[in-house]
PyMOL CGO cylinders between C-alpha atoms (Angstrom):
from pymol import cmd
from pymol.cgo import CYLINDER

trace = [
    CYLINDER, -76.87, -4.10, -31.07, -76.84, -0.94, -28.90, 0.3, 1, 1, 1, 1, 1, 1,
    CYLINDER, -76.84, -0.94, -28.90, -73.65, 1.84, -29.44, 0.3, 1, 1, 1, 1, 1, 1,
    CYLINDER, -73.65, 1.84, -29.44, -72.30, 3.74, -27.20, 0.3, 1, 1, 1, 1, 1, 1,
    CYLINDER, -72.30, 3.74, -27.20, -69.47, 6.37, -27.63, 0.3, 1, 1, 1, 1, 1, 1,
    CYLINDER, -69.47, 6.37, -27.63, -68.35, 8.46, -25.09, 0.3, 1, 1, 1, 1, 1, 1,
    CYLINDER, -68.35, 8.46, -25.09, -68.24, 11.51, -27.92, 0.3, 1, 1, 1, 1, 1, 1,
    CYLINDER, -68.24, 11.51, -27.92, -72.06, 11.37, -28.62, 0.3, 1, 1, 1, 1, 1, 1,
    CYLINDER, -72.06, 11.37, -28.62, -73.00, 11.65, -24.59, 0.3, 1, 1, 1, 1, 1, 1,
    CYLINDER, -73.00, 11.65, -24.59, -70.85, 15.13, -24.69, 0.3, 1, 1, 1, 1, 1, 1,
    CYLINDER, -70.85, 15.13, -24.69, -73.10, 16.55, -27.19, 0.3, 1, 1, 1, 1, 1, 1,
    CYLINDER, -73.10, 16.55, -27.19, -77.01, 17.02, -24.78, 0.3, 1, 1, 1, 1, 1, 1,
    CYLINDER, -77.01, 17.02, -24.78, -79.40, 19.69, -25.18, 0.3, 1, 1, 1, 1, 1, 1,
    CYLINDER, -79.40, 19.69, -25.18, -80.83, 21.61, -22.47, 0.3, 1, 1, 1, 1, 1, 1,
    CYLINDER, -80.83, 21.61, -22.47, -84.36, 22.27, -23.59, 0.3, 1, 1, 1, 1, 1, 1,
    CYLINDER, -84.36, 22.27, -23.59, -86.48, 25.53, -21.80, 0.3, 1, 1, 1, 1, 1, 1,
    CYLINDER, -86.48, 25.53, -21.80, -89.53, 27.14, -22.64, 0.3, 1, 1, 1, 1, 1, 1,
    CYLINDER, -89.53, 27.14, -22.64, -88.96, 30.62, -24.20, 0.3, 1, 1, 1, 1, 1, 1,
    CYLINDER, -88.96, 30.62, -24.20, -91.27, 31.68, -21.57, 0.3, 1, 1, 1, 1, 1, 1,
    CYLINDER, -91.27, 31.68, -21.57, -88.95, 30.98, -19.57, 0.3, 1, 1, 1, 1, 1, 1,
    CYLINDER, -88.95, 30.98, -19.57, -85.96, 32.29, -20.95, 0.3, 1, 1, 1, 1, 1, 1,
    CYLINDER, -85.96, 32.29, -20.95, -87.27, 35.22, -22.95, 0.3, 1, 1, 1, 1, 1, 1,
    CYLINDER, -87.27, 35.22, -22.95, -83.30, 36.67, -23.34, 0.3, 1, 1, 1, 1, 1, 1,
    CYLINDER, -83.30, 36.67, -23.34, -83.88, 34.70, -26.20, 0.3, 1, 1, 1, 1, 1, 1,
    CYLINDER, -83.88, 34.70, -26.20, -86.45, 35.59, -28.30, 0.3, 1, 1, 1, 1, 1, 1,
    CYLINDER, -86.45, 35.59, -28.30, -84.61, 38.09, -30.16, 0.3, 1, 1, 1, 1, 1, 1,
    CYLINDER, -84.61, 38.09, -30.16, -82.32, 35.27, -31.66, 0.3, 1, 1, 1, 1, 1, 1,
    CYLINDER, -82.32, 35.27, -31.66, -85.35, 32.97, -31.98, 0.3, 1, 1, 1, 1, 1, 1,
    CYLINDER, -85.35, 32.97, -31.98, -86.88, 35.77, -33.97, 0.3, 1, 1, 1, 1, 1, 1,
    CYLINDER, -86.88, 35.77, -33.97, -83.53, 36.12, -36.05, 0.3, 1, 1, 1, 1, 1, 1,
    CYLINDER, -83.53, 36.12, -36.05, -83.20, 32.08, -36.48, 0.3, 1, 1, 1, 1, 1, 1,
    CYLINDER, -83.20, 32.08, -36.48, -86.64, 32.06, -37.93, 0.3, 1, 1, 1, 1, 1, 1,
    CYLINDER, -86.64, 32.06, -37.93, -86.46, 34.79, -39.91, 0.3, 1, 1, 1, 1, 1, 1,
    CYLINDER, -86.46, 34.79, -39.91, -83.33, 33.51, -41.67, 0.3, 1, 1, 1, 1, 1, 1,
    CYLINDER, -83.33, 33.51, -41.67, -85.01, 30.39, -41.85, 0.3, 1, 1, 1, 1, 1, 1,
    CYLINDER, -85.01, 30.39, -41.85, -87.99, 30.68, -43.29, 0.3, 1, 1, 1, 1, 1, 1,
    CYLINDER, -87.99, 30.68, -43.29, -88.99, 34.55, -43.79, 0.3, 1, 1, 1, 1, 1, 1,
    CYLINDER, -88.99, 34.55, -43.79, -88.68, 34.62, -47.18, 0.3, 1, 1, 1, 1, 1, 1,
    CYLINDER, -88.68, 34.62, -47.18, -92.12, 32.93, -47.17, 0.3, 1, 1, 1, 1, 1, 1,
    CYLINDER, -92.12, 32.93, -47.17, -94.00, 36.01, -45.92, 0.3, 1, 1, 1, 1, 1, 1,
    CYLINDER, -94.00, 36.01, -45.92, -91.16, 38.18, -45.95, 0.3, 1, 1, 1, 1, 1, 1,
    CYLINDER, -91.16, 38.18, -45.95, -92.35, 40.58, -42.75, 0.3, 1, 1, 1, 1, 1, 1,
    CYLINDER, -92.35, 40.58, -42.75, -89.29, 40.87, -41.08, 0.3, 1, 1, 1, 1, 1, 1,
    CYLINDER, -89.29, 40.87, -41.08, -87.72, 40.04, -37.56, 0.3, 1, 1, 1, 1, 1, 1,
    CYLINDER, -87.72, 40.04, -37.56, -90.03, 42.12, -35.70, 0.3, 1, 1, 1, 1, 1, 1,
    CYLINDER, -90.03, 42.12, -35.70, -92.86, 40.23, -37.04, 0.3, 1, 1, 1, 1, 1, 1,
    CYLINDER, -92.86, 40.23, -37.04, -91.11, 37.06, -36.00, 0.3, 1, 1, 1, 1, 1, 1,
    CYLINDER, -91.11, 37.06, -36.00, -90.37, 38.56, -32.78, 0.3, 1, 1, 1, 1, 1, 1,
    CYLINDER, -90.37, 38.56, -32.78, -94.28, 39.11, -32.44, 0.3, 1, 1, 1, 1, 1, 1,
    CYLINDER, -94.28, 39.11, -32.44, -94.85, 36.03, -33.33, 0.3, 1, 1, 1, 1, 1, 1,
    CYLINDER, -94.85, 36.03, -33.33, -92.46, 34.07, -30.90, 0.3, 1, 1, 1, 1, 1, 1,
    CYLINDER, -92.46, 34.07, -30.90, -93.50, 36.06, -28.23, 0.3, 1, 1, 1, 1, 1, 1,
    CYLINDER, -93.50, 36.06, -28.23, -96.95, 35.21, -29.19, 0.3, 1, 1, 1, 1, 1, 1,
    CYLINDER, -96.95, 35.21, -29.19, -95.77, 31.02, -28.81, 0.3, 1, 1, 1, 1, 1, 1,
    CYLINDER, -95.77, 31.02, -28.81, -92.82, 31.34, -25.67, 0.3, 1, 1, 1, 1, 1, 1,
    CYLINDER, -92.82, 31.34, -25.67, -95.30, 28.99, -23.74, 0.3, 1, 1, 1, 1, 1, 1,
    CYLINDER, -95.30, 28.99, -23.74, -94.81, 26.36, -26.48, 0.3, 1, 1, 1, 1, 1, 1,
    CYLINDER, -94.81, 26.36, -26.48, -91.64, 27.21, -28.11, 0.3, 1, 1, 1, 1, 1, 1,
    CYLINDER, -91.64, 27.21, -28.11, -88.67, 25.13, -26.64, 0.3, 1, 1, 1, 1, 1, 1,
    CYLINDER, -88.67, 25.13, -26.64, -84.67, 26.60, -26.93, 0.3, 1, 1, 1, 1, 1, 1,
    CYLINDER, -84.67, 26.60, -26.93, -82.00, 23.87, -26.90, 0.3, 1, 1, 1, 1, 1, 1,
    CYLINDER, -82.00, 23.87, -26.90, -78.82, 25.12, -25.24, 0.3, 1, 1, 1, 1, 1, 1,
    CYLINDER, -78.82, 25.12, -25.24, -75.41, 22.93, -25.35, 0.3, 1, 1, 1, 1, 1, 1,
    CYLINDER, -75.41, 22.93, -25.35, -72.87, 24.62, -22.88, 0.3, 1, 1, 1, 1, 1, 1,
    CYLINDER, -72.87, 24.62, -22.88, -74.56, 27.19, -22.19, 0.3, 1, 1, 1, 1, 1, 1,
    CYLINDER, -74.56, 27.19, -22.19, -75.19, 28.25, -25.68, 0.3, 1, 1, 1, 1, 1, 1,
    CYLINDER, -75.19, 28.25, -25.68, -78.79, 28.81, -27.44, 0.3, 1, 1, 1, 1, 1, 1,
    CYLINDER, -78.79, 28.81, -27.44, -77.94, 26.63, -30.48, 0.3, 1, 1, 1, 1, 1, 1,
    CYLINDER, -77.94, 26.63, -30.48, -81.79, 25.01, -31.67, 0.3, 1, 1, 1, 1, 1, 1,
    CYLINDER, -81.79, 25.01, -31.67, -85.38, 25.63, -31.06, 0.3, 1, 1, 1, 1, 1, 1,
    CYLINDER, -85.38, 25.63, -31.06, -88.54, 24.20, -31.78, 0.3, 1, 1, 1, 1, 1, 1,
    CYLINDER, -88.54, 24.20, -31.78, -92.27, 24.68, -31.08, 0.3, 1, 1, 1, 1, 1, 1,
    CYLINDER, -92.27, 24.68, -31.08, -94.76, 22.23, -30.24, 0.3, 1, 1, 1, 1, 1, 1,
    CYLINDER, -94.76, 22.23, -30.24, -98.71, 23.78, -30.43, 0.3, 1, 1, 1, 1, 1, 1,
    CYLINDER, -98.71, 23.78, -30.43, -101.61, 22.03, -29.55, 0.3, 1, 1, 1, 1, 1, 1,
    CYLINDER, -101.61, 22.03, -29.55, -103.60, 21.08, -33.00, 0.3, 1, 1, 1, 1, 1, 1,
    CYLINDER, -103.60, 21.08, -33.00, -107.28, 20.78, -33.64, 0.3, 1, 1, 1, 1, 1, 1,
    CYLINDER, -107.28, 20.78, -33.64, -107.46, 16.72, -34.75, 0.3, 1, 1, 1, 1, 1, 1,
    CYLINDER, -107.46, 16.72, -34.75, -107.85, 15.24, -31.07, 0.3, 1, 1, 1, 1, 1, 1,
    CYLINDER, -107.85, 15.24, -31.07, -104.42, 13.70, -28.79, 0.3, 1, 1, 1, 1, 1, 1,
    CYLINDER, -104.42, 13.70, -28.79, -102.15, 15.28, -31.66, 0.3, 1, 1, 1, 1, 1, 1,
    CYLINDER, -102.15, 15.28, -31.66, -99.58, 18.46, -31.68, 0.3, 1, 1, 1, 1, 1, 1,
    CYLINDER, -99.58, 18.46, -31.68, -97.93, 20.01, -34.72, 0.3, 1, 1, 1, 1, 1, 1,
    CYLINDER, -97.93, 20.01, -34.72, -94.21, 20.19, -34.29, 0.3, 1, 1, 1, 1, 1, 1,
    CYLINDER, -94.21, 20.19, -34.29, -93.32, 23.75, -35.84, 0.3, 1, 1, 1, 1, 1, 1,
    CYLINDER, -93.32, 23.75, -35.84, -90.36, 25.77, -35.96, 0.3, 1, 1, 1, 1, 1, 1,
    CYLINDER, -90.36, 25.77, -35.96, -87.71, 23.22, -35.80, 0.3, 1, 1, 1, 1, 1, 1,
    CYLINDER, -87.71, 23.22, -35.80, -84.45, 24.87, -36.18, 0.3, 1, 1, 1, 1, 1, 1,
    CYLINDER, -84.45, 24.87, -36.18, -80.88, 24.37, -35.39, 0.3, 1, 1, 1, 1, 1, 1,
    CYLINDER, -80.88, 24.37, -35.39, -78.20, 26.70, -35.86, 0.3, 1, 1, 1, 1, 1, 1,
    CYLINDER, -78.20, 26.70, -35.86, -76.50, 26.08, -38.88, 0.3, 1, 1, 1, 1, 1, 1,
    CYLINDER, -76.50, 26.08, -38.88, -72.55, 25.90, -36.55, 0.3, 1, 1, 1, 1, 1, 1,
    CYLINDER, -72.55, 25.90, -36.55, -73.97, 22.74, -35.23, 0.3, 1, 1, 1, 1, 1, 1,
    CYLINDER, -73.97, 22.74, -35.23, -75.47, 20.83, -37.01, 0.3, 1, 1, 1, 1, 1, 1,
    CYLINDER, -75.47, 20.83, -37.01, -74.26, 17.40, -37.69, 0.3, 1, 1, 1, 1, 1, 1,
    CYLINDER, -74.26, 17.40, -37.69, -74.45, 16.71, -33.94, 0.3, 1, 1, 1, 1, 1, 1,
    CYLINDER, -74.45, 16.71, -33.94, -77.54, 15.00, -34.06, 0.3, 1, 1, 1, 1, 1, 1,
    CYLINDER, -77.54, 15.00, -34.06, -79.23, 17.85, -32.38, 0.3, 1, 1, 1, 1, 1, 1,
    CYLINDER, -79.23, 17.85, -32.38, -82.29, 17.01, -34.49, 0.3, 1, 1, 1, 1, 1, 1,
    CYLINDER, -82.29, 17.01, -34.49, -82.85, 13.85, -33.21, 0.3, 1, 1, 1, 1, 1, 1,
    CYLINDER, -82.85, 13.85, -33.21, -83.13, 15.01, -29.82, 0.3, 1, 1, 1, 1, 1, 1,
    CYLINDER, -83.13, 15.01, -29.82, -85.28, 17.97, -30.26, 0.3, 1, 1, 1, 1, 1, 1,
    CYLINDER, -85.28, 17.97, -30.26, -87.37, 15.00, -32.31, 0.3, 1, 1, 1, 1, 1, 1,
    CYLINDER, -87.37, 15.00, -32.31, -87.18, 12.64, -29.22, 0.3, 1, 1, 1, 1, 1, 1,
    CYLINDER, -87.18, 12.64, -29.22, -88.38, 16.25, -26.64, 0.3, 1, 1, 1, 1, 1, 1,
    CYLINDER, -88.38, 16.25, -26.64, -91.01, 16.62, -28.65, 0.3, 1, 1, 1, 1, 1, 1,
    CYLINDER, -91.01, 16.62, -28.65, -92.26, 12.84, -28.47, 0.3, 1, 1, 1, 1, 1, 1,
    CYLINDER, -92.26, 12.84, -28.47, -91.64, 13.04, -24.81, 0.3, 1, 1, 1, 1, 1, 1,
    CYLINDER, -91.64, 13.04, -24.81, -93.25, 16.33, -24.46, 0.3, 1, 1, 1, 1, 1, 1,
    CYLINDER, -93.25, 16.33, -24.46, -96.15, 15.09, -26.62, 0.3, 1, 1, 1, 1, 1, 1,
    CYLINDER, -96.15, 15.09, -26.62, -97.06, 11.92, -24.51, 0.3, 1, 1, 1, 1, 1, 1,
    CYLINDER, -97.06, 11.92, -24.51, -96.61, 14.42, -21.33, 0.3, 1, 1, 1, 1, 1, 1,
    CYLINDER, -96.61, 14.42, -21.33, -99.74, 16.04, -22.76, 0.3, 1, 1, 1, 1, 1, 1,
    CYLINDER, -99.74, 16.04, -22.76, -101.69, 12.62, -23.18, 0.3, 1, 1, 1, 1, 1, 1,
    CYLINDER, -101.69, 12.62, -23.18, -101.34, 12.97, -27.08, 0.3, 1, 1, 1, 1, 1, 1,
    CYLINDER, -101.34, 12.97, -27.08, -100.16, 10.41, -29.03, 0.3, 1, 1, 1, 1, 1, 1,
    CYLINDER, -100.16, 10.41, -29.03, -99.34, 12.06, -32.53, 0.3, 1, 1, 1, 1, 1, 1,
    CYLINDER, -99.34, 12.06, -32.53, -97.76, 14.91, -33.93, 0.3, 1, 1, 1, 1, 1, 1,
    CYLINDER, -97.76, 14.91, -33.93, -98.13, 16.65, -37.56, 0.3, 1, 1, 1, 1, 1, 1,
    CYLINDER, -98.13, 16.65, -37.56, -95.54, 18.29, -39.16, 0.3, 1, 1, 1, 1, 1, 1,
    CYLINDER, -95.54, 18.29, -39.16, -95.14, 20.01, -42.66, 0.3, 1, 1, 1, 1, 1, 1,
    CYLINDER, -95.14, 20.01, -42.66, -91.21, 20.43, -44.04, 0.3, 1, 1, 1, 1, 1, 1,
    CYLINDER, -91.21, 20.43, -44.04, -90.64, 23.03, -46.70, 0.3, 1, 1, 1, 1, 1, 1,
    CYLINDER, -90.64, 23.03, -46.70, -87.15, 20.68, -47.01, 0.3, 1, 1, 1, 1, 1, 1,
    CYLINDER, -87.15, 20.68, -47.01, -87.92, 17.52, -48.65, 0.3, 1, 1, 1, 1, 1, 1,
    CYLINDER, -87.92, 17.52, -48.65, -84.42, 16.14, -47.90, 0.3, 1, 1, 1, 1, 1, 1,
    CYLINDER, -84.42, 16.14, -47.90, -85.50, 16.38, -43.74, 0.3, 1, 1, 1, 1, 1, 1,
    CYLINDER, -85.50, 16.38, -43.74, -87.83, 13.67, -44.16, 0.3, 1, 1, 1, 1, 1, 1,
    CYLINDER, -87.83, 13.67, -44.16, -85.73, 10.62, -43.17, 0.3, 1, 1, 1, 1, 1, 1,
    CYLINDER, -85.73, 10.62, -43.17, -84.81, 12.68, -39.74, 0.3, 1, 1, 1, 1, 1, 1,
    CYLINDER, -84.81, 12.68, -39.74, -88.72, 13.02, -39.33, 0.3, 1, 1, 1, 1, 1, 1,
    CYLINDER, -88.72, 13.02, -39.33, -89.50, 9.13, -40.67, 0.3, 1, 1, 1, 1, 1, 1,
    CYLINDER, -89.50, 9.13, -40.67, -87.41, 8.00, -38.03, 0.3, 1, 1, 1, 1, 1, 1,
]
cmd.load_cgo(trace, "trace")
């Protein structure tokens, strides 16, 4: 049985390559600093360093014109396979099932590239059934 709601179709992503939108790599710096910097705690200019270091592969999700997720997708040493790193939407909305589209861009992105698995690692546990799916 397929679903449709009107509602759902008003909430798309826009994904770009931070290459090609590098306006936004100082909030892409901040997101994953907030996120996940007290791991190495090095600060935003660190993260700054190191999104600069990824803009070819790292992906920002606008809705309306808004930077509102982000994700990376780097090529990974087992052959055909990427490691899907960096996922990260901003906390004002989530709920929107953001996440499964940046999941379903990185598929898409993934065969694009002839591979035909990605890796990831979560630090959250209670992410895995977005990830299963």
């Amino acid at each position: 049985m397929l679903l449709f709601s009107s509602a759902l179709a008003k909430h798309k992503l826009t994904f770009t390559r931070l290459s090609d939108c590098m306006e936004y790599l100082p909030l892409a710096a901040k997101w994953a600093e907030d996120e996940w910097g007290y791991i190495r705690n090095k600060g935003v200019e660190y993260r700054e360093g190191v999104m600069h270091a990824l803009s070819h592969d790292l992906y920002i999700g606008t809705y309306a014109g808004q930077p509102v997720a982000m994700f990376a997708l780097l090529e990974h040493e087992l052959p055909s396979s990427r490691e899907l790193m960096y996922v990260y939407v901003d906390k004002e909305y989530r709920g929107l099932g953001f996440g499964k589209q940046i999941i379903e861009e990185a598929k898409r992105l993934t065969a694009m590239a002839g591979s035909d698995l990605i890796l990831l690692d979560t630090l959250k546990p209670s992410l895995n059934r977005l990830y299963e799916k």
